[in-house]
C-alpha positions as CSV (number, residue, x, y, z in Angstrom):
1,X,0.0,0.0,0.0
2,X,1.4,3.3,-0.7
3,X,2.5,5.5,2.0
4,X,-0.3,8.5,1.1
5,X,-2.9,5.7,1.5
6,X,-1.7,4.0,4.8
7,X,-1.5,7.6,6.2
8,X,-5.2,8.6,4.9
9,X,-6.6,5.2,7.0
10,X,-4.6,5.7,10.0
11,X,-6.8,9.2,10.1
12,X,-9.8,7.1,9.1
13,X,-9.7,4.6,11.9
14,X,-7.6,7.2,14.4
15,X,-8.8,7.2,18.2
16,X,-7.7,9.7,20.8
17,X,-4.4,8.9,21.6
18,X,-5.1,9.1,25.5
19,X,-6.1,5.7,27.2
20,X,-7.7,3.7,29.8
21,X,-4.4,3.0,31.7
22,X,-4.7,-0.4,33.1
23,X,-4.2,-2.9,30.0
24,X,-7.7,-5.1,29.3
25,X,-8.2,-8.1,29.6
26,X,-10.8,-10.2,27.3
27,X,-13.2,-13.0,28.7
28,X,-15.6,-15.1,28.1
29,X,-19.1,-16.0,28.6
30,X,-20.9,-18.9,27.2
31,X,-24.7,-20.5,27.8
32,X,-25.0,-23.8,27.2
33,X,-28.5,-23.7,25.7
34,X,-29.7,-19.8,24.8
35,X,-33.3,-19.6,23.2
36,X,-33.7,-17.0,21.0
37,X,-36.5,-13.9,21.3
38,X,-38.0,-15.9,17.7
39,X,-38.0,-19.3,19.9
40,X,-35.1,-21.3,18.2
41,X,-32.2,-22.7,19.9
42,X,-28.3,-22.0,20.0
43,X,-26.2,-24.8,22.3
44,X,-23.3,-23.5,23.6
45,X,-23.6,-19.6,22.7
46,X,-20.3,-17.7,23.7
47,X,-19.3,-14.2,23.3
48,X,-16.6,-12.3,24.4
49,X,-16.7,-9.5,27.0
50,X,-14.1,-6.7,28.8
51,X,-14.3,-4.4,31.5
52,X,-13.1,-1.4,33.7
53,X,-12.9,-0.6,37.1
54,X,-13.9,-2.0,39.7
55,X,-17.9,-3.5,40.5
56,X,-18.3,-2.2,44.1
57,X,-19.8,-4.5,47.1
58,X,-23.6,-3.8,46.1
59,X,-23.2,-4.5,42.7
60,X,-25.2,-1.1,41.8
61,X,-22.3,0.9,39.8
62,X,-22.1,-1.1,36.5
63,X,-22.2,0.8,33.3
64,X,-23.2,-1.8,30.1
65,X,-21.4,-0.3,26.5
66,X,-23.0,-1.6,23.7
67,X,-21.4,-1.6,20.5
68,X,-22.3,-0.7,17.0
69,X,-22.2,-2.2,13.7
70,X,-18.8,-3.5,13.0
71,X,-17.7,-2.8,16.3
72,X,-16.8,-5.1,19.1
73,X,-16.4,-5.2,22.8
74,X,-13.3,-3.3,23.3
75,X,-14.4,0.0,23.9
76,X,-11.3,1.2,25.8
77,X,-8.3,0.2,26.5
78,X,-5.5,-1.7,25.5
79,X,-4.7,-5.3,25.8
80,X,-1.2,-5.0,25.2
81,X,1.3,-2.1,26.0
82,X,2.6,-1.9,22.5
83,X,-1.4,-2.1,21.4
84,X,-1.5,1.0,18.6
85,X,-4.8,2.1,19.1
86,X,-7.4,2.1,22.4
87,X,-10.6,1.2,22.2
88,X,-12.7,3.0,20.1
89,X,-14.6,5.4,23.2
90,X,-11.5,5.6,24.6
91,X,-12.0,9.6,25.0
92,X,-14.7,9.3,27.4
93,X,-14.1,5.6,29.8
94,X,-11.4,6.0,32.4
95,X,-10.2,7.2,35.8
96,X,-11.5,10.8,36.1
97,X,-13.1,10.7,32.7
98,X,-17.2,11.3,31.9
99,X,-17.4,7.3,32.4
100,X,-15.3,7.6,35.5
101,X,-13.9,4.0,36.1
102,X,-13.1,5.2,39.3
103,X,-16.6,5.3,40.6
104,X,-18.2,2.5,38.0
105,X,-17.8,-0.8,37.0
106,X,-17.9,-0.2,33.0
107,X,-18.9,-3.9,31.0
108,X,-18.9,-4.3,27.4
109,X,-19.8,-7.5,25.2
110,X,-19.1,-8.9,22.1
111,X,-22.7,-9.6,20.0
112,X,-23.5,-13.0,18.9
113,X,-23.1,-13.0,14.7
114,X,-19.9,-10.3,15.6
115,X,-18.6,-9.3,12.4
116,X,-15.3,-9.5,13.7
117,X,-14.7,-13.8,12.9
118,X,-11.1,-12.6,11.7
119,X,-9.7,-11.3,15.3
120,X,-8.6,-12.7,17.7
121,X,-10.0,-10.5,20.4
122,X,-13.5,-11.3,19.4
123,X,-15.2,-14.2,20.9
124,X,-19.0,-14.9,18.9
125,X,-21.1,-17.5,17.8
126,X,-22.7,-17.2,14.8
127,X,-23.2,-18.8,10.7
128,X,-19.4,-19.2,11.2
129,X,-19.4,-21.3,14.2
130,X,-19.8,-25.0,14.1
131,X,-22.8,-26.6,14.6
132,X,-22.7,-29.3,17.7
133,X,-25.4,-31.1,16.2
134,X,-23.6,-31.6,12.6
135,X,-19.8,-31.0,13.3
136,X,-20.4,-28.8,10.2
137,X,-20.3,-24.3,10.2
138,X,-24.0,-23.3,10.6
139,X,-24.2,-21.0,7.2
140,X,-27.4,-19.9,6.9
141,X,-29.1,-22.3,8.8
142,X,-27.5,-20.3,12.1
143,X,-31.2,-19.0,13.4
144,X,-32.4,-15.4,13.2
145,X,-31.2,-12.7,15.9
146,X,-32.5,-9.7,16.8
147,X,-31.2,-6.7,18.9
148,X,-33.1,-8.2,22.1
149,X,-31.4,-11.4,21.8
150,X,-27.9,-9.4,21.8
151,X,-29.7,-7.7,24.5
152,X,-30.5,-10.7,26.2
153,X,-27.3,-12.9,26.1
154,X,-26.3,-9.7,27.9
155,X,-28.3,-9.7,30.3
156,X,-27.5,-13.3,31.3
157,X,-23.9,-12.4,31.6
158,X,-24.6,-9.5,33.8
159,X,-27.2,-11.8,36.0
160,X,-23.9,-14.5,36.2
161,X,-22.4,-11.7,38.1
162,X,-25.0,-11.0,40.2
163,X,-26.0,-7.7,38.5
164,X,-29.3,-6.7,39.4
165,X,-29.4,-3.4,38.1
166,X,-27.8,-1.1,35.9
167,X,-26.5,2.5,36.6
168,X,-26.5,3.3,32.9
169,X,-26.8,2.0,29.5
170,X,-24.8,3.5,26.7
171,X,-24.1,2.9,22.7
172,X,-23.6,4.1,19.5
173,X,-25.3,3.5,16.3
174,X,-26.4,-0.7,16.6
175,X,-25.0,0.3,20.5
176,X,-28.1,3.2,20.7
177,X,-30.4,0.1,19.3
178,X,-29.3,-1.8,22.3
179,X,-29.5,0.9,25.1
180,X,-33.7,1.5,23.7
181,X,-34.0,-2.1,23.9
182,X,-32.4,-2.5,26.9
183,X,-34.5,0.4,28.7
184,X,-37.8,-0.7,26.9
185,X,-37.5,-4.5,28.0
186,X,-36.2,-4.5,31.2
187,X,-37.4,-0.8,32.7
188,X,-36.7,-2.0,36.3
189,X,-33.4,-2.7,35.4
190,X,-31.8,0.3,34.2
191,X,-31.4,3.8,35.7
192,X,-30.4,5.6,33.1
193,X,-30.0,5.6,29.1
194,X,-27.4,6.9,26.9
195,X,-28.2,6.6,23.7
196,X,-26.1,7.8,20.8
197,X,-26.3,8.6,17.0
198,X,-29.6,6.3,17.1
199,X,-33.1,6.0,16.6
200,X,-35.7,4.2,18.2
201,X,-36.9,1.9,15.3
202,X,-35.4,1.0,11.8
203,X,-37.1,3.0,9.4
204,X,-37.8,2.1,5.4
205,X,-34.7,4.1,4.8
206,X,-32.7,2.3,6.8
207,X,-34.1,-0.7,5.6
208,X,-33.8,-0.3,1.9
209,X,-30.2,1.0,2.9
210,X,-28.9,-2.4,4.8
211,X,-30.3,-3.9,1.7
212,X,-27.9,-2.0,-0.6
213,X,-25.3,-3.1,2.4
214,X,-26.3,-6.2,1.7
215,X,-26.5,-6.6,-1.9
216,X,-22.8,-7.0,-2.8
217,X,-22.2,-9.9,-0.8
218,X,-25.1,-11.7,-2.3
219,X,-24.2,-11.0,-6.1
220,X,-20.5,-12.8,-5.2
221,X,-20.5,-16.0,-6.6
222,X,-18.3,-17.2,-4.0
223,X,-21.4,-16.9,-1.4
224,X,-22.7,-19.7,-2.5
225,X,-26.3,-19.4,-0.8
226,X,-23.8,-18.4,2.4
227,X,-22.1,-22.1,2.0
228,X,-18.9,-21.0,1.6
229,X,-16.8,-22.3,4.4
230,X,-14.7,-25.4,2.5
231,X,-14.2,-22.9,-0.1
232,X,-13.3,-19.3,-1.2
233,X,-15.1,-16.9,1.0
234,X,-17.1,-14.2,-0.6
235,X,-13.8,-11.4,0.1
236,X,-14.7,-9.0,-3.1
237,X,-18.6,-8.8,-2.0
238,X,-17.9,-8.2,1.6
239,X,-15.4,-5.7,1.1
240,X,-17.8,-4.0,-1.7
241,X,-20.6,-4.3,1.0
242,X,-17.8,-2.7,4.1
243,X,-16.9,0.3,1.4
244,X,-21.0,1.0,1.1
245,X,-21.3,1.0,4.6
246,X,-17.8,3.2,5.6
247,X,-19.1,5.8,2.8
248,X,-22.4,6.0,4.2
249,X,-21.2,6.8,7.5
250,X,-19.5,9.5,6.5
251,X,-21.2,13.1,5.5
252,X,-20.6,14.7,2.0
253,X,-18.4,17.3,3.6
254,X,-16.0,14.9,4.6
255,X,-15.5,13.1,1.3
256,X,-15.4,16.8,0.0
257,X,-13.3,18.2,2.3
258,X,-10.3,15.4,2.6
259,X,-10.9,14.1,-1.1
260,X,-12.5,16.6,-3.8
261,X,-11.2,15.4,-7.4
262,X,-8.0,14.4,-6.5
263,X,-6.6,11.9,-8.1
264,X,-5.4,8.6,-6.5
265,X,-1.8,9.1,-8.2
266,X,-0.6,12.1,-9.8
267,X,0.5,10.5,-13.0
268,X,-2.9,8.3,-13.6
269,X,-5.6,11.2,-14.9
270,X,-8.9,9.0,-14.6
271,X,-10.1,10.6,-17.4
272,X,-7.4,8.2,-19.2
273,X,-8.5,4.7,-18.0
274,X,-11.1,3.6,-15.9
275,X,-7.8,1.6,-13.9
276,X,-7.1,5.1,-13.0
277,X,-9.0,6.1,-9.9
278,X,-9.9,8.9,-8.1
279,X,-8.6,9.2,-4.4
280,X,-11.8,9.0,-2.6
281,X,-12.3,6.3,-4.7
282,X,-8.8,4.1,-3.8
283,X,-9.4,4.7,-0.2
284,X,-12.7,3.2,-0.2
285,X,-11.6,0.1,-1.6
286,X,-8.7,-0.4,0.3
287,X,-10.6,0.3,3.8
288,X,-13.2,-2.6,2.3
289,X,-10.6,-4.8,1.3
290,X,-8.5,-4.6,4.5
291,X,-11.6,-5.0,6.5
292,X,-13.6,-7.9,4.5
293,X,-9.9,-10.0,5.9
294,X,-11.3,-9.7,9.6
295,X,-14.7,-10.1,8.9
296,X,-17.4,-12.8,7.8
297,X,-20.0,-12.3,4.7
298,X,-22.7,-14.3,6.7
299,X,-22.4,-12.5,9.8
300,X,-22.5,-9.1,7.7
301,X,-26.0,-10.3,6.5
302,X,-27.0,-11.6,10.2
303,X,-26.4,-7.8,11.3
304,X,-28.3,-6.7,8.2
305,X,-31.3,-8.6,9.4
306,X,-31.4,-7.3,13.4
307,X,-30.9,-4.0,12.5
308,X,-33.7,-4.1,9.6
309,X,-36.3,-6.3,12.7
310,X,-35.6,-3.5,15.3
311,X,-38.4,-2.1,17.0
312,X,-37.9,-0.6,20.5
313,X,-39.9,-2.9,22.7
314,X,-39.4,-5.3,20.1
315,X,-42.8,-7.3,19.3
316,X,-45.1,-4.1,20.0
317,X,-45.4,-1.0,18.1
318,X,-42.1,1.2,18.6
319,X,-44.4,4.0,20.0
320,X,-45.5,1.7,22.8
321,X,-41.8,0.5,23.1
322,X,-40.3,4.2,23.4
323,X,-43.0,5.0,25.8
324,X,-42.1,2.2,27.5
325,X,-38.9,3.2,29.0
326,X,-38.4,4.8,32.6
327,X,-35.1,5.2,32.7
328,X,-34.1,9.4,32.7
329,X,-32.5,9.4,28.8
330,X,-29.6,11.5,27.2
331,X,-29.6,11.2,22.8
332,X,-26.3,12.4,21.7
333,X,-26.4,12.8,18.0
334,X,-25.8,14.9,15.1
335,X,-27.6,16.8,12.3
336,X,-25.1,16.0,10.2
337,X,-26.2,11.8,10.4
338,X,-27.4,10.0,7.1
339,X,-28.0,6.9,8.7
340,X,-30.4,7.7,11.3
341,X,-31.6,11.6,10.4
342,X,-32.1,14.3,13.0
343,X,-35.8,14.1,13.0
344,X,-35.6,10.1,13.7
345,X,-34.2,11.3,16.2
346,X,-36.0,14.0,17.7
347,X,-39.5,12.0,17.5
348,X,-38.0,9.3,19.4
349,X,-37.6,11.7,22.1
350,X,-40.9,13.3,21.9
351,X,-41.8,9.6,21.9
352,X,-39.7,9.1,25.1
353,X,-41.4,11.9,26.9
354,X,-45.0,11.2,25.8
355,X,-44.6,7.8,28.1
356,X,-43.5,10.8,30.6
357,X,-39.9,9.8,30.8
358,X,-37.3,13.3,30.6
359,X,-35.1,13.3,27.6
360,X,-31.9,15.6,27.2
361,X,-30.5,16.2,24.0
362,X,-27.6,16.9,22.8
363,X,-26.2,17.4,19.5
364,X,-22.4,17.1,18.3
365,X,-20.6,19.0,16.2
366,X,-18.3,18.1,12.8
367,X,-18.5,16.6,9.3
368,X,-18.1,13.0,9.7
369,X,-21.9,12.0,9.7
370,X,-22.7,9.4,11.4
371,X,-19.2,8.8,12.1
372,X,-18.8,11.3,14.9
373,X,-20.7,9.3,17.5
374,X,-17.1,7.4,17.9
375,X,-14.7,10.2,16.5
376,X,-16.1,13.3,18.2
377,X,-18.0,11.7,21.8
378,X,-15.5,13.3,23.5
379,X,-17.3,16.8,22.6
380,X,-20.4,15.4,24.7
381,X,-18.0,14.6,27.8
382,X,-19.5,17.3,30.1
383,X,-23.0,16.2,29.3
384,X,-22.3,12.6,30.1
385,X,-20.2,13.0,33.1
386,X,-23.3,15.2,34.4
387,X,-26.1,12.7,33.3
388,X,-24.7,9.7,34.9
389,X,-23.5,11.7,38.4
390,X,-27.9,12.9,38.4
């Protein structure tokens, strides 16, 4: 890869430099039978989980971080001292930081059908695990999740450790999904939400969009109806389907902004040969390309499908759901978000309050899109460091 390019995704993917000091340790938690919310059955379900601080003697100052789409557990942290990068909330988890680990105990969990299959640090079960009944990976045949079963595999772990009740909830993007769910399902259990760049349902737009995620992987031959696992895996499709997503995370002004016209190398015009690529264009592909390595096509659609069945409450209407929640709740989002728009946003907190619930709202500020729910949190520090000390 050529130096420009390496340099242009280290600024992609860059996290705050600053981390959570003690170095993380990963763990994990399996059920030997888990039913899912659509009634099937998964034998020996694992994920992988990692926490900060300390959980105190009543077990009443645990913070739950829910992740988003292609994220995983590690949301700060490293697990090695020569570990480039924290975890990717890095900004705002540590000792005297808005999620102060010095007062709370901070959890955060791999979901089952983790896109992550590739690292090492992720711990799922999902189409790529093998099946205990067949000796053979599930495919497609792995059951149907939704965002309450991540929910709920959760919520097992946190009863394993005698958990009763959560101080906060908190997540970005696929992580705000979780936080509604969690608050809308289990009210008694959670004192406070924090839901970020997310709304409180999946929308038509959102739908049609995880379609066009989606489509990629199912036009590569080498899917294979998602039976793929004795042979080539589906890499060009998923890393097509990974550039869709990074792009549509992003806002106009950043493509603009960073990119414009320029070319990918200063002696290829595009206009020349359609080899010839525009810089926006050659980062795109290698960030899908480099990504598709560490990831699964099957689990890609798996996400697809809980994000396109979430409903707060899920199994009522998401009205009922969102006035379903009791917990006092803080939105963080952006105007700048093409994934889940502003007014998404601001109906789910009329929603919210209609059940009689307070709401707080805050907005961030920058030209990543959706994006800046990771990048720019820190800018909501104050806020959240208030909120959770209420």
């Amino acid at each position: 890869m050529k130096r420009w390019m390496i340099g242009i995704v280290v600024s992609l993917l860059a996290l705050p430099a600053m981390a959570y000091e003690p170095l993380v340790a990963k763990k994990v938690f399996e059920l030997p039978v888990y039913k899912t919310f659509g009634g099937e059955t998964i034998k020996n379900a694992k994920v992988g989980w990692e926490a900060y601080g300390a959980l105190n003697a009543a077990k009443d100052n645990a913070i739950l971080i829910c992740h988003f789409f292609s994220g995983n557990s590690h949301a700060a942290g490293r697990y090695t001292a020569a570990d480039q990068r924290p975890g990717y909330w890095d900004a705002i988890i540590g000792a005297g930081r808005p999620v102060d680990t010095d007062k709370y105990y901070v959890l955060s969990v791999d979901s089952l059908v983790n896109l992550g299959t590739g690292n090492p640090m992720v711990t799922t079960t999902g189409p790529a695990s093998i099946d205990p009944d067949t000796g053979q990976p599930y495919g497609m045949r792995f059951p149907i999740v939704t965002i309450r079963d991540f929910v709920n595999v959760q919520k097992a772990l946190l009863e394993s450790l005698g958990i009763k009740r959560l101080h906060a909830v908190m997540g970005a993007s696929m992580g705000a999904l979780q936080t509604y769910e969690w608050a809308s399902a289990y009210p008694d259990m959670v004192a406070r939400a924090v839901p970020v760049i997310g709304a409180g349902w999946a929308g038509g737009n959102l739908i049609a969009w995880a379609n066009i995620w989606a489509a990629p992987i199912r036009l590569d031959p080498n899917w294979n109806g998602g039976d793929y696992y004795d042979g080539e895996p589906p890499l060009r499709g998923l890393a097509e389907a990974l550039k869709i997503v990074t792009l549509h995370s992003q806002h106009w002004e950043w493509a603009n902004g960073a990119f414009g016209r320029t070319w990918a190398q200063a002696d290829m015009d595009p206009a020349a040969s359609f080899d010839n690529l525009y810089q926006i264009e050659a980062i795109l592909d290698s960030a899908g390309q480099a990504r598709a390595k560490a990831s699964d096509a099957n689990h890609f659609l798996y996400l697809i499908k809980a994000n396109q069945l979430f409903l707060a409450g899920h199994g009522q209407s998401y009205v009922k759901g969102l006035q379903n929640i009791k917990a006092p709740t803080l939105i963080i989002h952006t105007d700048e978000d093409l994934v889940f728009f502003p007014e998404e946003v601001r109906e789910t907190a009329a929603y919210i309050r209609s059940g009689g619930t307070p709401v707080e709202i805050v907005e961030l500020q920058g030209t990543r899109g959706h994006l800046d729910g990771v990048l720019s949190i820190g800018q909501a520090g104050p806020q959240i460091k208030a909120f959770l000390e209420k």
